[in-house]
Structure formats: structure tokens, C-alpha cells
N, C-alpha and C positions, 0 to 999 in steps of 0.2 A: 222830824216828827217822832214822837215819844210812842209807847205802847198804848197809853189812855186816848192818844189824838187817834193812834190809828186804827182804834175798835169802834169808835165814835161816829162811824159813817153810816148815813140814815139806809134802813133797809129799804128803802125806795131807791135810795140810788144806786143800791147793788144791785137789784133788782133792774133797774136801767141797764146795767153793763152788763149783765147776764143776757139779756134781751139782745144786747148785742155781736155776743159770740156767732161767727160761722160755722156751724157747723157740719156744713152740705159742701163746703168746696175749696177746704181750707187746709193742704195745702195747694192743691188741685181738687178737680170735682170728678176724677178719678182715683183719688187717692184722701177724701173726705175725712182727718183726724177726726172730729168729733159725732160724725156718724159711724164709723167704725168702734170705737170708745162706746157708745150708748149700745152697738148691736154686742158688744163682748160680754157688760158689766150683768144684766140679770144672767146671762147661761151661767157666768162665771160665779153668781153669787147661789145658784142653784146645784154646781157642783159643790161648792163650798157646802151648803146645806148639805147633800147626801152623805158630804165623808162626814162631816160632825156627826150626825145622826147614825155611821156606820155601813152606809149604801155603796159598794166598793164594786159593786157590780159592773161598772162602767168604765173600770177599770183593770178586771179580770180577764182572764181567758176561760171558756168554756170548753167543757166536757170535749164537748165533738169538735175540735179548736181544727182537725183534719179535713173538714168534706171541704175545705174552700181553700182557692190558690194561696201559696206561701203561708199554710197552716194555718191559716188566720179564722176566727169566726167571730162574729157579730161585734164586726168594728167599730169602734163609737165614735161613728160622724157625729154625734153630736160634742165630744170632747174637741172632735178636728177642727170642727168651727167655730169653738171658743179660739185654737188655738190661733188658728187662721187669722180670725178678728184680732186678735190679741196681737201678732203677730204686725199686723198692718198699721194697727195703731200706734208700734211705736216705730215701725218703720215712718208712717207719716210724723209724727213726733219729730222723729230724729231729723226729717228736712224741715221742719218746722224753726228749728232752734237758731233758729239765723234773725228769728224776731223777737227771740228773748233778749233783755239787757246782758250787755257784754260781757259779765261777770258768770250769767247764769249759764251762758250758751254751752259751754261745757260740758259744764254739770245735764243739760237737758240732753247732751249727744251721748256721755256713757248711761247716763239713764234710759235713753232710744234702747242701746244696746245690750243692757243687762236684760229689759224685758222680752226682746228677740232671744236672750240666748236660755232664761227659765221657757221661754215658749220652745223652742228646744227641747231642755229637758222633761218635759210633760211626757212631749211623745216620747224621747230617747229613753227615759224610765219604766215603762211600760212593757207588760209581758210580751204584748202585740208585737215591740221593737227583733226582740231577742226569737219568737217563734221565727217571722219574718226572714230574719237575717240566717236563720238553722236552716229552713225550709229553703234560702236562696242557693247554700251550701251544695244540697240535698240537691238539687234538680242540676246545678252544675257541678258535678264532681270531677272539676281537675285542677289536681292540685296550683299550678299557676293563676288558674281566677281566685282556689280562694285565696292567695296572697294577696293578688289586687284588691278582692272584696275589705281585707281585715285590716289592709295598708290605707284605704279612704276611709275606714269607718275611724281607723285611731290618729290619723290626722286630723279631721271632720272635731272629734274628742278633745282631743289637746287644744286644737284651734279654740273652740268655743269656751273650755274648761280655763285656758289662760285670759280670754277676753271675759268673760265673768267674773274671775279674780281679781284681776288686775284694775279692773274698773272702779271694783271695790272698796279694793285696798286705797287706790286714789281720793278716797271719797273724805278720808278722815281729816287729811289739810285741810279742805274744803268746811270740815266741821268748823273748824279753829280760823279760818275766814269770815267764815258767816256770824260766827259769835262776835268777832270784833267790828265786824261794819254793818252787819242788817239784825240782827235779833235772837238773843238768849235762848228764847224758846224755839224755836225752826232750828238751831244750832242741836239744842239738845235733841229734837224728833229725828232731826238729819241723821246724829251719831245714831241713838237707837234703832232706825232702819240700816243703818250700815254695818251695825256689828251683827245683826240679824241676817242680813243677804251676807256676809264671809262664813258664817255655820253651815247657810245650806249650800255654799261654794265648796265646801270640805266634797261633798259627796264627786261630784264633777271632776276635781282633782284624785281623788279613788281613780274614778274612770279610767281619766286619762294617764295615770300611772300605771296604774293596774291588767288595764286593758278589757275588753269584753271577755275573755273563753277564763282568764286565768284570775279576773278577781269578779265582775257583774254575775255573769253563769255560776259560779263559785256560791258566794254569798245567797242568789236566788232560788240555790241548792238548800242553803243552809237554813236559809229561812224564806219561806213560798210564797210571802207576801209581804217580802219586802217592796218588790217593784211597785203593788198598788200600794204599797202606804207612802211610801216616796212621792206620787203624784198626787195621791188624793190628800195629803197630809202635809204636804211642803211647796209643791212646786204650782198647783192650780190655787191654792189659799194666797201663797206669797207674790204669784203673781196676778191676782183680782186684788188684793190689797196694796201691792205698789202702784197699779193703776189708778186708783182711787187715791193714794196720796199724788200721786204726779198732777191727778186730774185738781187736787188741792193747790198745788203750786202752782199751776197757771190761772187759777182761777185767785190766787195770792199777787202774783203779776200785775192782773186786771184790777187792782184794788176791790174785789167783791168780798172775799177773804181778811183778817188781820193778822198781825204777825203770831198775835199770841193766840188767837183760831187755829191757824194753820201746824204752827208747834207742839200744841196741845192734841190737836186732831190725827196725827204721825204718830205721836208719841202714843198713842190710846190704841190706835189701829193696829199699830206694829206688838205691840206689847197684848192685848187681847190674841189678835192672830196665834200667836208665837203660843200663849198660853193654852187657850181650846185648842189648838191639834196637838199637841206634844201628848195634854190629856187626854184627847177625845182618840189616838191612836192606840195610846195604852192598852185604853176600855174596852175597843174595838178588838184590836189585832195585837194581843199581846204573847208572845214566844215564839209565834209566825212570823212575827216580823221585830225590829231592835229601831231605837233610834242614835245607836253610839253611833257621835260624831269622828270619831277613828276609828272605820269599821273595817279591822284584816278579816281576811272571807278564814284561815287557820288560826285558832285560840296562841298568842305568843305566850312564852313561857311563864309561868307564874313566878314571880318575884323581880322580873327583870324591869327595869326602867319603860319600858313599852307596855309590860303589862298592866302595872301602877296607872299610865296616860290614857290607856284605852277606859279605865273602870273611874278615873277621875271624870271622862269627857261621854261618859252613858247616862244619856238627858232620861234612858227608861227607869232607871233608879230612881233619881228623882221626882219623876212623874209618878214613879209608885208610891214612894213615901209619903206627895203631897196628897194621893188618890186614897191611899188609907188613911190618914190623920185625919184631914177632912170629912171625908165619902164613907169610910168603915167600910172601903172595898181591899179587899183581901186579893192577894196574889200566891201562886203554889208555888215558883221559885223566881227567886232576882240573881241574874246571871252576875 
């Protein structure tokens, strides 16, 4: 079937198969992929609103951050339960992929799993994480727990940080598959979403190299808000919008979708995404916070080879240059 046959299908009949999805008990009725999916997609499209618009509150810590256990103040259940939702969704997904066509099942099980591990980093980004873990420190002071404490937090790290990568990375063959047996367009969305999830795998790999005290603590030193520009800016946008393509691909499956829909549709999602936060962080949060994708928490030397890659791979640059060309908005220094 060609691209022209397979856009040509009556909108009643999609609408038939639509009608048909379970979405209460599918893959269990305790474990409901597309009831979980429906309850994630507006919170998550709401957080999406506030960072664009600049509302970071929801991801800050407050003044009085001290009067409640483990330093914490006014936790945002309501981010937890995106994540939560978020979280189950593709946990269900991922038992789910035993019904996808044999080619795709794969591809739907590192997909389960990339979205578990940005569900992850939502919370693990967040100032909450890093009070939490001080304040843990703080109420047990000896020094053997906090070995244990720093020894599960940086295996916990690495674990997730290398299953994020690697998932990735695996994805690009999969590009050059897809383009030679199912479709030009899904081929090229696929790439475009894959080179986009390895950017914000950079940070994760920080982590897990780096570690919490001697590069995260460091860097959240250096700039105060990076932590909420990293979730409200990368990691809740990228993961309501891989949701929504995933939720593209199965509903491409179910023939309600076309090939060149669904390519088109990745393609557009990923690339808007990617655009409004890069710019919409700038605007907001700009010298509080950086979006160099090689971020040393110490300035490396100027002239050296490292120095040159960090100033090539600073997406803040360019979002400034496009923010003045365009916008006539002015910035007081570009690192």
C-alpha cells in the first residue's frame, strides 16, 4: 500500500477504530494504559503552559523550604501525579508491546522505558530532590549511612542515565529500517525525535559521571535555576510530547493514523517542542540558568579543545541570537 492509499481511509472508518480502543482495562483493569494516558496528557499539557509562559513556581523551592520534614515546602503533588500517571503509562505500554507487530515490539519496550526514566528525571532534577537528600544527610550524621545514602543514589543515576542512552542510541538503526520497509516519513519523525531525546540524555550522563555533591550541587551553585529550567523546560515538555507521539504510533498501528500523518505529526511536535523551550527558557530564566549541553559545573580553560566544545554545544547562544534577530530582545552578556 502506497502513501496516497494509505491517507485515503474514510474518516468514519477511523472513527470506528477509535471507538474501538480499550481504554479501562487494557493491559489489565488495574493497570489501564489508556486511562492512565488520558489522566497524565491535560496536567502535563498545563505544566507545559506554565513554563512557556514562565510560571516555575511549581518547580522552585520556597523561602521557608525549613519548617517541613526533609527541608521540603510546598511539594507539588500536583507535578508527582503527572509523574506518577506518566510513569504507569508507560509502564503499562511496556507490557503492552507484546501486541504490537513483531518489528515494532522493540521499539514500543525501549520506548516504555525512556519514558520511565524522563519520568525520573522530572523528579530527580528538581531543587526538592537535592533539599531532600541535604536534609537526609543532616538528620543522620554518620558518616557510614552517608556512604550508603550517596552509593544508591549514584548507582540509581548511572543505572537510569545508561538505560536512557542506550535506548537512544539504539534507535538510529531502527531509523534506517523503518525508512526501507514502512515509510520515508515515520523514518524521518523517528530520527528527529531521536536526535532530540540523545541532547537531553547529555544532562543524565553529567550526573551519572559527575555525581550529585561534585557536579549537580556545583552547577545548582552556579546557576539557581537551573534545576527548575531542566524540568520545566526539557524533561515535563519532552516527556507530554513523546507521549503524545507514542500515543501517534499506536493509533498508526490501528490504521486510524497514515503513515505520512503520523511522520509529519513527530516531525512538527518534536521540532516545535524543542524550539518554544530553548526560547521560552532564554526569555524566562536567562544567566540563572544555561542550556550548554556540555555543562562542567568549573569554566575549562579557554583555548583548549574542551573549551572550544562547550561554546560550540551552548544552545543559550543561539537562542539569544535567534531572540534578538527576530524579537529585538537584547541580552546584557552571552557567556
Amino acid at each position: 500500500m502506497g502513501i496516497l492509499d494509505d491517507i485515503s481511509t474514510s474518516t468514519a472508518s477511523r472513527l470506528k477504530r477509535f471507538n474501538q480502543l480499550n481504554f479501562r482495562s487494557s493491559p489489565t483493569k488495574s493497570m489501564p494504559h489508556g486511562a492512565y494516558g488520558i489522566f497524565s496528557l491535560p496536567i502535563g499539557l498545563s505544566f507545559v503552559t506554565k513554563s512557556l509562559t514562565g510560571r516555575l513556581q511549581s518547580y522552585t523551592l520556597s523561602s521557608d523550604a525549613g519548617l517541613l520534614p526533609l527541608g521540603l515546602s510546598k511539594i507539588p503533588f500536583t507535578m508527582l501525579i503527572y509523574v506518577a500517571s506518566s510513569f504507569m503509562t508507560a509502564l503499562a505500554g511496556y507490557r503492552l508491546s507484546h501486541k504490537a507487530p513483531l518489528y515494532a515490539q522493540p521499539i514500543f519496550q525501549k520506548c516504555g522505558i525512556i519514558q520511565m526514566a524522563m519520568c525520573f528525571y522530572v523528579c530527580r532534577f528538581t531543587p526538592h530532590f537535592t533539599a531532600a537528600l541535604q536534609a537526609l544527610k543532616l538528620m543522620l550524621s554518620f558518616p557510614l549511612i552517608h556512604f550508603v545514602i550517596d552509593a544508591i543514589v549514584r548507582c540509581v543515576d548511572v543505572t537510569v542515565a545508561l538505560l536512557l542512552f542506550l535506548s537512544t542510541l539504539s534507535f538510529f538503526p531502527v531509523s534506517v529500517l523503518l525508512a526501507r520497509e514502512i515509510s520515508i516519513p515515520i523514518a524521518i519523525g523517528f530520527c528527529v525525535g531521536t536526535c532530540a531525546l540523545l541532547l537531553l540524555s547529555t544532562y543524565p550522563m553529567h550526573l551519572a559521571i559527575g555525581g550529585q555533591e561534585e557536579w549537580w550541587e556545583c552547577v545548582q551553585t552556579r546557576y539557581p535555576m537551573q534545576g527548575p529550567g531542566m524540568v520545566g523546560f526539557i524533561y515535563i515538555p519532552a516527556s507530554f510530547v513523546f507521549s503524545i507521539c507514542l500515543f501517534g504510533a499506536s493509533l498508526f498501528l490501528r490504521k486510524i493514523v497514515s503513515k505520512l500523518e503520523l511522520g509529519i505529526g513527530v516531525t512538527v511536535s518534536v521540532l516545535v517542542c524543542l524550539l518554544a523551550t530553548v526560547l521560552s527558557q532564554e526569555v524566562h530564566i536567562p544567566d540563572i540558568s544555561t542550556q550548554r549541553i556540555i555543562l562542567p559545573c568549573i569554566e575549562p580553560e579557554a583555548g583548549t579543545w574542551f573549551a572550544d566544545l562547550v561554546y560550540i554545544m551552548d544552545f543559550s547562544r543561539y537562542a539569544r541570537s535567534i531572540l534578538t534577530y527576530f524579537f529585538d530582545i537584547n541580552f546584557d552578556s552571552f557567556e
